[in-house]
N, C-alpha and C positions, 0 to 999 in steps of 0.2 A: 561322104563326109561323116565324121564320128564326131562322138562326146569331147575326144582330144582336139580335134579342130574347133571345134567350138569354144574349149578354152584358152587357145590364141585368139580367135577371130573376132567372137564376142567380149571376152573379159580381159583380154592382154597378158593373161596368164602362159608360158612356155611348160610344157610339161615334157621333163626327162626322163630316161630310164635312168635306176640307180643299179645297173647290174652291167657286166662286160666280161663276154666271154667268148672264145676264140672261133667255136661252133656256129656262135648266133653271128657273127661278123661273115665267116666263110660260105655257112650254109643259108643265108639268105633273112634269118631271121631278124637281124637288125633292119634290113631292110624292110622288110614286112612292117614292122613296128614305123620304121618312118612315114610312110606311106600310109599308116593310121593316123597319123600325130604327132608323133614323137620327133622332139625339134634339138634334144640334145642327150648325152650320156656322161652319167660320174661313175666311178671309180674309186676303189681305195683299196689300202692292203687284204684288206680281208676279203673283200669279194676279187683281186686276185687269187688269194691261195685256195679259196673256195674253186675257181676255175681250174687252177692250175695240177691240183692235185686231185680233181674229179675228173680231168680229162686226158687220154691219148694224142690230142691232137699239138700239144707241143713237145714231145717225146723224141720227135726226130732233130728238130729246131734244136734242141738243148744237148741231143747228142752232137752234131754240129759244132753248134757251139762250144763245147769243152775243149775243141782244140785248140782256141786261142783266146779262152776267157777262164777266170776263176770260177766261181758257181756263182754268188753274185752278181758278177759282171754279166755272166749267163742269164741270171733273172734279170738283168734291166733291160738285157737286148730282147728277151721276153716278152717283156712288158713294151719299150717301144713299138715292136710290131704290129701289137694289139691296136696300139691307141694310132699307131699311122692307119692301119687299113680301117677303121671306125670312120676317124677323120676324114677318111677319102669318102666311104659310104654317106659321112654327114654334109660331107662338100658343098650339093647345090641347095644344101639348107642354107647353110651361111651362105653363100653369095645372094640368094635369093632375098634373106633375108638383112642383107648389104652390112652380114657382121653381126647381127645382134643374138643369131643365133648357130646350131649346126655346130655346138662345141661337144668336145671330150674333154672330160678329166683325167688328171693324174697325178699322184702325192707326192710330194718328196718321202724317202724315209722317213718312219715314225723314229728313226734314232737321235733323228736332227729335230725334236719337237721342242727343246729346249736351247737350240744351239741357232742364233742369230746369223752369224757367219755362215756356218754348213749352210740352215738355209738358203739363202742370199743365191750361195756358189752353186749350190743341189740343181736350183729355181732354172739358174743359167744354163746349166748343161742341159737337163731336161728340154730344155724349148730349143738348142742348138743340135741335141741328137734328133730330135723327133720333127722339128721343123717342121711345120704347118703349123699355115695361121689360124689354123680352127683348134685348138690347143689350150688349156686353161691347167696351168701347174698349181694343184691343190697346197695349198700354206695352211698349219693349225693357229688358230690364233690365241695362242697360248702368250703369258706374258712377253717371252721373245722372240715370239713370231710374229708378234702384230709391227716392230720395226722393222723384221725384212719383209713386212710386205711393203711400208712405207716406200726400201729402198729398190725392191722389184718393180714398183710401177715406176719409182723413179726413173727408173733402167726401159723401160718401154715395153717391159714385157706383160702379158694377160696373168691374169691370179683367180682362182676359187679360192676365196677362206674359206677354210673348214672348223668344225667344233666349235661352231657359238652356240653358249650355253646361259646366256647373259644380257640384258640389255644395257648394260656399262661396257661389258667388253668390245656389243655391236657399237656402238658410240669410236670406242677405241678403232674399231677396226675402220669406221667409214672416215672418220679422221685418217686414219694414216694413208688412205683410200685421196682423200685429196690434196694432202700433203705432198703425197708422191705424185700427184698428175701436176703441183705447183711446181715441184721441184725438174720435173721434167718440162712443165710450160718455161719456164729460166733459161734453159739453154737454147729454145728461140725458134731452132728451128723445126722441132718436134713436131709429130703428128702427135695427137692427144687419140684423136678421133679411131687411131689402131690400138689402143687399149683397151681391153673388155678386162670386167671384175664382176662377179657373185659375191656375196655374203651369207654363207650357207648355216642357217641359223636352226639348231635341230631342234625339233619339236617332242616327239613321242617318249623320247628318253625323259626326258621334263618332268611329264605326268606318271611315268613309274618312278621316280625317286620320289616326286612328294608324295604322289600316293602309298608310298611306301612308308614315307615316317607321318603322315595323317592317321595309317591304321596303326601304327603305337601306339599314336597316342589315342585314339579311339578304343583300343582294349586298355588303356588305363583308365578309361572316362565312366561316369556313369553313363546311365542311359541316355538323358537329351543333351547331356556333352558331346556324346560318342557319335551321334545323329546329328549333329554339327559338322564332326569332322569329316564324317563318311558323305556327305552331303557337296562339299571341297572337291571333292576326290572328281579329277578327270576333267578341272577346271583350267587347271594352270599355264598348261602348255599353251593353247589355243590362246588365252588372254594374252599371257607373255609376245606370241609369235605376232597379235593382231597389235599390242602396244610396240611393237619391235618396228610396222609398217609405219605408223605414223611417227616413228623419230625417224627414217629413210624421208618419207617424206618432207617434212623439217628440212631434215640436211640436205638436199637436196633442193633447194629455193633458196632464193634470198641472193642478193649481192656476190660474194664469193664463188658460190656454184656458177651462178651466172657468168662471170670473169673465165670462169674453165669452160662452161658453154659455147662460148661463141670463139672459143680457142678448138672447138668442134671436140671437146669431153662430151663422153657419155657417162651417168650414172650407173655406179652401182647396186646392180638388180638385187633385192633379199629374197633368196635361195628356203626355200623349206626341206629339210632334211630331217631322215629318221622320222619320213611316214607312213609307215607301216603302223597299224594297231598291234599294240604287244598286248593288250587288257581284251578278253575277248569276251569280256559284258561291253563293253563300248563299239560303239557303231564302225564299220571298216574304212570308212571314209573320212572317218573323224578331223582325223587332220590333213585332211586335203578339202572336202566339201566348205569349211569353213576359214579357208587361208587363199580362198578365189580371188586376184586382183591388180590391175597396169601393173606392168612393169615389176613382176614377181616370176619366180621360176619355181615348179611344184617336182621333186624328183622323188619317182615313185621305185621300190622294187617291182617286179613280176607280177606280185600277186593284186598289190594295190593299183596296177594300172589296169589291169584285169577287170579289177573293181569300177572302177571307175568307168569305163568303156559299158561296161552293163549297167552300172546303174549310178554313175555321176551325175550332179546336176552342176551343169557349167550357168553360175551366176554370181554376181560379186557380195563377197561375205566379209572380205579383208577388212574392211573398214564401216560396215556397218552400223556398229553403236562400241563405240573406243570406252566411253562412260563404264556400258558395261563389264569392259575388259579390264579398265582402272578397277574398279569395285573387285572381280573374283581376285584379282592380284592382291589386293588390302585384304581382301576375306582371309585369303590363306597367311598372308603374314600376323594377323590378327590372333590366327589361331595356334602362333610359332612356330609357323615355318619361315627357315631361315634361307630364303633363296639364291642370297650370296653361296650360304654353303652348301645350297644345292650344285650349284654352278660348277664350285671348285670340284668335288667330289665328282660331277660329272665328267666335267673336263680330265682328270687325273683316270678316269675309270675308260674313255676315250681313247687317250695317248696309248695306256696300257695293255687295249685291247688291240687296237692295229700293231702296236709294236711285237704283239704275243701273235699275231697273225702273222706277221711278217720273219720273225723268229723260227716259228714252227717252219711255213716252206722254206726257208734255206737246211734249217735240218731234213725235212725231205728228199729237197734236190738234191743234199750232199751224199743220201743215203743212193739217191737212184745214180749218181755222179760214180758212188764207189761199187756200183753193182755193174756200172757199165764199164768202169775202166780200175777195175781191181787194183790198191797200194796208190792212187793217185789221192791227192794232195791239194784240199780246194781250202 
């Protein structure tokens, strides 16, 4: 037994890897990792082209492939591959754990981050090429993502949202989260109970942007101003993510929930994303030691599950003193920071970066496309 077992078994905590790549699925490693702990896997553009253009092992696969795809078409049949043999390795998690676990992710295009529709149609194809029920098609929840997820769960398929930078937006999200399981309890004869949803709410990105316009304004401050602000600094995330658990909780009781409950709905788990420490004055476990808690899911890179495994302490912190999470949240807005525009800027700085991942490998692939088959046309 590990530290990772321990944070299912004692604290109801699921801890994922945030990393997939084609080596660690074939050569055993994913397994390895499951066999520690590890109860599920995310995914995104960029930790694709990070695999994909650091390894030989899809080289042959994508020469193949050129004969009857574009280069894009070629990267999705790429990427399906990945995410089935994952799913297969995750397999007798989920059944073991009769569904609530043993999932892979994977995103729609970052092109469709504003496009409702694409969306929607992305959503569908995604879960009908890849089929497996252990499967979780990543949605941003950007203003016009957050309705096709409404109409994806409507549709009976699973969802990660990705990119919550907000707790107005996470509001928005877990609403359209039961909108959509109403709108599919409607038609009567639905299983609710085959719908799984995340709410993947990022963390560490949080505290470098406020930490970042705290020290402005702390080199404009005098000295016991400035000692105020720097004082802030490395608050916000944590508070945010631990005030984010208790409106989950909220939403999730009461009358209406109930109504979906006994129609055999499962709640939507809040997902902590983006925990890695970027600040390397701050402790490495930072945002994960203190986001421990039911019915939450902790998705680590490499390095921070590493961490965790040596020197995690599986106990519950999530909801510890909520008071004091209210408080560091009014601290920093106190002292002007504008959290709304923290969000937006995040969120925008998010879309831009997977789509810039996602940009880059097809320039890639189209460079290795014309070095393999010279004057071809992708």
């Amino acid at each position: 037994m590990t530290k990772l077992h321990d944070l299912y078994d004692r604290c109801g905590q699921s801890p994922w890897l945030d990393n997939l790549r084609r080596d660690y699925v074939r050569g055993g490693r994913l397994a390895e990792l499951v066999d520690q702990g590890v109860r599920g896997v995310t995914s995104n553009p960029t930790i694709f082209a990070k695999a994909i253009e650091g390894e030989d092992d899809y080289d042959e696969q994508f020469r193949q492939l050129l004969a009857d795809h574009d280069v894009e078409g070629a990267y999705w049949e790429l990427v399906a591959t990945d995410i089935q043999e994952a799913a297969e390795v995750l397999a007798p998690v989920h059944q073991a754990s009769g569904g609530v676990d043993g999932y892979v992710s994977v995103e729609v295009s970052p092109a469709l981050a504003h496009d409702t529709a694409g969306t929607v149609a992305a959503a569908r194809q995604l879960h009908a090429r890849i089929a497996r029920p252990n499967v979780l098609v990543k949605i941003p929840a950007t203003a016009e993502g957050v309705p096709a997820i409404r109409q994806v769960i409507a549709q009976g398929l699973s969802v990660n949202v990705t990119l919550i930078f907000s707790l107005e937006r996470y509001q928005e999200v877990m609403e359209a989260y039961l909108a959509g399981l109403e709108e599919l309890a409607a038609q009567g004869t639905a299983d609710l109970s085959r719908v799984r949803s995340v709410a993947s709410f990022f963390v560490s990105r949080v505290d470098t942007e406020v930490d970042r316009r705290l020290g402005v304004l702390a080199d404009q401050a005098d000295p016991d101003q400035a000692a105020r602000y720097r004082a802030a600094m490395g608050k916000a995330a944590v508070a945010q993510a631990q005030l984010a658990y208790q409106r989950f909780l909220r939403t999730f009781s009461g009358p209406r929930w109930a109504a979906l409950a006994a129609r055999g709905a499962k709640v939507q788990r809040p997902l902590w994303a983006s925990t890695s420490t970027k600040n390397p004055a701050y402790p490495d476990l930072l945002y994960v030691d203190q986001l421990i808690g039911p019915d939450t899911v902790s998705t680590m890179p490499d390095e921070t599950l590493a961490a965790f495994l040596d020197h995690g302490t599986p106990a519950r912190t999530v909801d510890r003193d909520p008071q004091a999470a209210e408080t560091a949240l009014e601290t920093v807005g106190e002292l002007g920071i504008d959290l709304a525009d923290v969000a937006r800027v995040l969120e925008a700085q998010g879309v831009a970066a997977f789509g810039a991942s996602f940009d880059d490998l097809l320039a890639e692939l189209r460079r290795k496309a014309a070095a393999l088959a010279p004057g071809r046309q992708s």
